[in-house]
Each structure stands twice: as structure tokens, then as C-alpha cells.
C-alpha positions, -999 to 999 in steps of 0.1 A, spaced: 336 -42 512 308 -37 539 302 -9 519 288 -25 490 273 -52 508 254 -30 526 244 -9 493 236 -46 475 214 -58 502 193 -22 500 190 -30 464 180 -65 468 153 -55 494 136 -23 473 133 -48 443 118 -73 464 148 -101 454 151 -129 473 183 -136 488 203 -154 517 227 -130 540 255 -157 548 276 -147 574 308 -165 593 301 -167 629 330 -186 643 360 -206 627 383 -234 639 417 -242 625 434 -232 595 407 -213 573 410 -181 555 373 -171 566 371 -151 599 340 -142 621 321 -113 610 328 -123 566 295 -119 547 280 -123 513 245 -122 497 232 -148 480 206 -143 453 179 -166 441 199 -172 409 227 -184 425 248 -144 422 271 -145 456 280 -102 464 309 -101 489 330 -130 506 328 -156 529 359 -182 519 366 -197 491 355 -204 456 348 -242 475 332 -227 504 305 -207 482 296 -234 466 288 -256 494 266 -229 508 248 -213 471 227 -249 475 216 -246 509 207 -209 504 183 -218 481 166 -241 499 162 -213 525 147 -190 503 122 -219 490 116 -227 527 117 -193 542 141 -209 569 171 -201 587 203 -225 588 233 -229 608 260 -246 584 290 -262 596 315 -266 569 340 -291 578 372 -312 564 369 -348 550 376 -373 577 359 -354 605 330 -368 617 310 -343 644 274 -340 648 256 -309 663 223 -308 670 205 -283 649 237 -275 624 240 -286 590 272 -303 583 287 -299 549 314 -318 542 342 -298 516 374 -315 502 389 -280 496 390 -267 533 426 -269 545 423 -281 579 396 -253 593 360 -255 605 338 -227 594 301 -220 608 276 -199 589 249 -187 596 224 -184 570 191 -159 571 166 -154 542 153 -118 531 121 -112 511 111 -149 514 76 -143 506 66 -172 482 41 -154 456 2 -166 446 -10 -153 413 -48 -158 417 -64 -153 380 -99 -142 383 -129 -128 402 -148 -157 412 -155 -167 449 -130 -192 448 -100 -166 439 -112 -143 464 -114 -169 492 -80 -189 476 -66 -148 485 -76 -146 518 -63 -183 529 -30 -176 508 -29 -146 527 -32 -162 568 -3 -181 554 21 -154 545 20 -158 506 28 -125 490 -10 -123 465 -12 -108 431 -46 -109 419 -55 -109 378 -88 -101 367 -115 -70 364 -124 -60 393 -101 -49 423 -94 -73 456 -86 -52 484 -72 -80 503 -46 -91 474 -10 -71 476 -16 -62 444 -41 -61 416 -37 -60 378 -61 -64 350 -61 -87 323 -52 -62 298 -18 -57 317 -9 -93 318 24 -88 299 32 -66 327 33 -93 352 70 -100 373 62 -134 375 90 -151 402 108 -184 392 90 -202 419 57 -187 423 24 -200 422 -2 -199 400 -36 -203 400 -62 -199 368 -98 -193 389 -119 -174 361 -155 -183 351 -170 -188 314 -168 -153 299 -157 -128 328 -123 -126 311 -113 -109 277 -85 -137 281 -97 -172 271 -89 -199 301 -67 -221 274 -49 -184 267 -41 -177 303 -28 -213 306 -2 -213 275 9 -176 287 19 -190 320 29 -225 305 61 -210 293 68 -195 326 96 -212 351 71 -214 379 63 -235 408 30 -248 403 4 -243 373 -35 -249 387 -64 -245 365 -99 -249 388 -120 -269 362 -142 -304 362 -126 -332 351 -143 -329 316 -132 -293 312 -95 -305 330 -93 -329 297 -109 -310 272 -80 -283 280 -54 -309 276 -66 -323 245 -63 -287 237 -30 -286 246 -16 -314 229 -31 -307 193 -14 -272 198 19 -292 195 29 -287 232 49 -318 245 25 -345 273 55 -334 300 50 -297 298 15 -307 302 12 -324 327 29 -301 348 -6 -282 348 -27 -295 381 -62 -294 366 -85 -304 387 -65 -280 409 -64 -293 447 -58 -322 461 -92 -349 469 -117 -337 496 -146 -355 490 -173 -341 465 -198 -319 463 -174 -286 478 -183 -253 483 -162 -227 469 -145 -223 501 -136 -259 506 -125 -257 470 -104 -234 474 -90 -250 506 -84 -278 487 -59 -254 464 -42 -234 489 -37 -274 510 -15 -287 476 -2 -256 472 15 -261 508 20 -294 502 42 -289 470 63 -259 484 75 -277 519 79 -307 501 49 -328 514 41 -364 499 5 -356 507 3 -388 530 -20 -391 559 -1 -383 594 -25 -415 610 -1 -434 581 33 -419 587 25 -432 621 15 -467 616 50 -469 591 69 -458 619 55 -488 646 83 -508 662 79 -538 673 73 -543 714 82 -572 739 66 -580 767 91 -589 797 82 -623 810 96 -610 848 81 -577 854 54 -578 827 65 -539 815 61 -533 781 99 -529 764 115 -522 730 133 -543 706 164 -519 720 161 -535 754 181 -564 770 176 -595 752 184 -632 759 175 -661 734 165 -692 759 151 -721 738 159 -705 704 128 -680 714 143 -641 719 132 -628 751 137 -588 763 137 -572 796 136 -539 808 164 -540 829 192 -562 840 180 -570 871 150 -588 850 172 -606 827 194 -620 859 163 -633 877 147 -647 843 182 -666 840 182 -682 877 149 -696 869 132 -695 832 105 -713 836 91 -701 866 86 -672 848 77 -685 810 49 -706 832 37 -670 847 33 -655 812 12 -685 800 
């Protein structure tokens, strides 16, 4: 059985395939998967070799997936109904069908490498290359000429010829005339494509104008408006090429780790608790602290020291906080 896993997972890495090796690191109880099981999980959801049961597979093909999207690793603890555990840093999965056994699997993503198809030769695809590159995006440049720092390079005239990945990237970068392509070709050829994102780098007027395009071509306002066009996300106006393609390469990151493109300053202020103020010590405490309602007002204290003295004598201390 090693055998073929071992002959699938050469396969898998020579066609550049992502997958998920899934192996069984250690069991509890009755389960019939044992340390040392493995399997291969494809993007498409193909499992090669065995790690437990029809159930089992199942409960892990899901969070495969999401390791490939994520280029992460995973420890998953699969576990019976009823048991409640936590572990820090293990996923628990929770599966009617194991008998009475625990099972932990370890879960490690091969040829991860999300891929950027950058179409054209303007500055902002070559510098939208070179970001996509410091990030570990695997770049395949369309156009005339040849970028040296893309991992690969095809013309135009070989666009048929294009692997395109179920969850790659695309980004449509050309300037009026330096294509034997038109811009509202290159869009409905990668329209029809199962693909991550669909950026056309246009003004607004050009953005709509392309739409309207769109629509009297008879293609339905949802598949539309999967296209981002403006391509970016907001950085002011009046940008450079290289801020514009910052701007790309930033929503790009955004959509694939599963950003809601919200300031951090504002994730912080959500977050706030409310504070208290103990009226013995004067220390600064949390709504988690000891509390004590005297006079239908709720008081809290940082210790229990604190909320014994405050008790002996309230208002001695009520008067100090005045």
C-alpha cells in the first residue's frame, strides 16, 4: 500500500497537484486506524490510500482543503459524540461513526503555491509580479514580451494553452492596444473559468463600460459581478503604478486568507471591554473581577481582600472615590 502511496504522491508533486498527506499519528480506544495509516488528499476531493473509515475521510477531505487554500498545517482530533476535550492547537472533529476510538491526524499540504496569472506588460503587471512574488504566489505572466521574474511566461497567442487552477488568481493588466487580445476578450475567456478572483485594472468609466458590455452579451449580473474592476481595494487617489498594484496584490491577500478588509485600529475598538475602577485600592479591574452590588450600584475589586474591607465600611471608601 506504501507502495502506491509513495508512487501517487511522486505523481502529484511532478504535475504540480495540490494535495494534503493525512497521516494517523496516535489513536485511543477502539478504532480501526493505527499510527503510521496515510492517504493523499487531492484538491478535488480524490483520497489515495487509507486512514479509517468511509466516516473518517470525510471528516478530514473538508479540512484538507482548507489547508491547501491556506497553505497551513493541521492537527485533527477526531473524536466520539459525547466527548467533550479541548486541546490547544488541535482541531476537534466530532464523528457519529467512530465506535468508541480517538484518532489524531496530522495533516501537511504539498504544492500549496496559490497561482497569479498577471495579463500584460504594463508597469503595473510587472510590479503586481514582483509583490506576488515576496509573498510566495506561484506567477504566470500573459503578454508579448518575457518577465524574467514571473515562473513562467506565455504569449497571448498561446492562451488556450493555459492550466488555469480552480483557485487561482487572475489579474487583466494590459494597456489600449499592446494585446492582439481585446481586454473584454481576455475577461469572457477567463469568466468561464472556476477561479478565485477575476481583476480587471481599469477607471471606473472603463470598469462600467466593460460591464455594460458584459450584460448586452447575455451574461447573467452574478457572473458579473464576480469581476473586481476597479481591481484593488481603496488607497486614496492619484496612485502610482506601484501603489496600484499594491492596492491588487493587498485584496488579493485579503480574499485568499479570508480577510473582511476591516481596519485592525477597528477590530480593536469592537473588542473593548468594559473596566471598573476599585473604590479600595483604586487599580483598574475587569468586568471578570469580584463584584458586590451595595445600593443597587455594581462595584468590582481586584481582590478579595478589597471586597472584605469595602464591606466593613462602604462609605468610607465610596466618599474617597468622590
Amino acid at each position: 500500500m506504501y507502495e502506491d502511496i509513495l508512487s501517487k504522491f511522486y505523481e502529484l508533486i511532478q504535475n504540480k497537484e495540490k494535495f494534503v498527506m493525512a497521516t494517523v499519528v496516535f489513536t485511543k480506544g477502539m478504532t480501526s486506524s493505527k499510527p503510521g495509516y496515510k492517504a493523499l488528499i487531492t484538491y478535488d476531493g480524490n483520497i489515495y490510500g487509507w486512514i479509517g473509515g468511509g466516516c473518517i475521510e470525510e471528516s478530514i477531505k473538508e479540512l484538507a482543503i482548507e489547508c491547501m487554500k491556506k497553505g497551513i498545517t493541521k492537527m485533527v482530533k477526531i473524536q466520539p459524540i459525547g466527548e467533550e476535550l479541548r486541546e490547544e492547537g488541535v482541531e476537534i472533529v466530532t464523528n457519529a461513526c467512530v465506535s468508541s476510538g480517538t484518532i489524531y491526524v496530522y495533516l501537511e499540504p504539498y504544492n500549496v503555491k496559490t497561482s497569479l496569472i498577471v495579463i500584460g506588460d504594463t508597469p503595473i503587471a510587472n510590479f503586481l509580479i514582483k509583490l506576488a512574488n515576496l509573498f510566495d504566489f506561484y506567477t504566470i505572466h500573459i503578454g508579448k514580451e518575457i518577465n524574467k521574474e514571473a515562473h513562467e511566461n506565455i504569449n497571448y497567442d498561446d492562451l488556450d494553452k493555459v492550466m488555469i487552477p480552480n483557485d487561482a488568481f487572475v489579474v487583466i493588466a494590459t494597456s489600449m492596444g499592446s494585446s492582439n487580445i481585446t481586454e473584454q476578450k481576455l475577461v469572457e475567456f477567463f469568466l468561464n473559468k472556476q477561479i478565485s478572483y477575476l481583476g480587471v485594472v481599469a477607471s471606473k468609466r472603463r470598469a462600467s463600460a466593460l460591464k455594460n458590455y458584459l450584460i448586452k452579451k447575455g451574461y447573467s449580473k452574478e457572473l458579473i459581478s464576480k469581476i473586481r474592476s476597479p481591481a484593488g481595494i481603496s488607497l486614496g487617489s492619484s496612485l502610482n503604478y506601484k501603489e496600484i498594484a499594491l492596492s491588487i496584490i493587498t485584496e488579493i491577500i485579503g480574499i485568499k486568507k479570508g480577510g473582511d478588509f476591516i481596519p485592525i485600529r477597528e477590530i480593536e475598538e469592537i473588542g473593548i471591554e468594559e473596566n471598573f475602577v476599585d473604590p479600595v485600592c483604586g487599580m483598574l479591574v475587569s468586568k471578570d473581577a469580584y463584584k458586590l452590588f451595595y445600593e443597587n450600584i455594581e462595584y468590582r475589586f481586584c481582590s478579595e481582600i478589597c471586597l472584605e474591607r469595602f464591606k466593613e465600611n462602604p462609605i468610607k471608601f465610596l466618599k474617597k472615590m468622590k
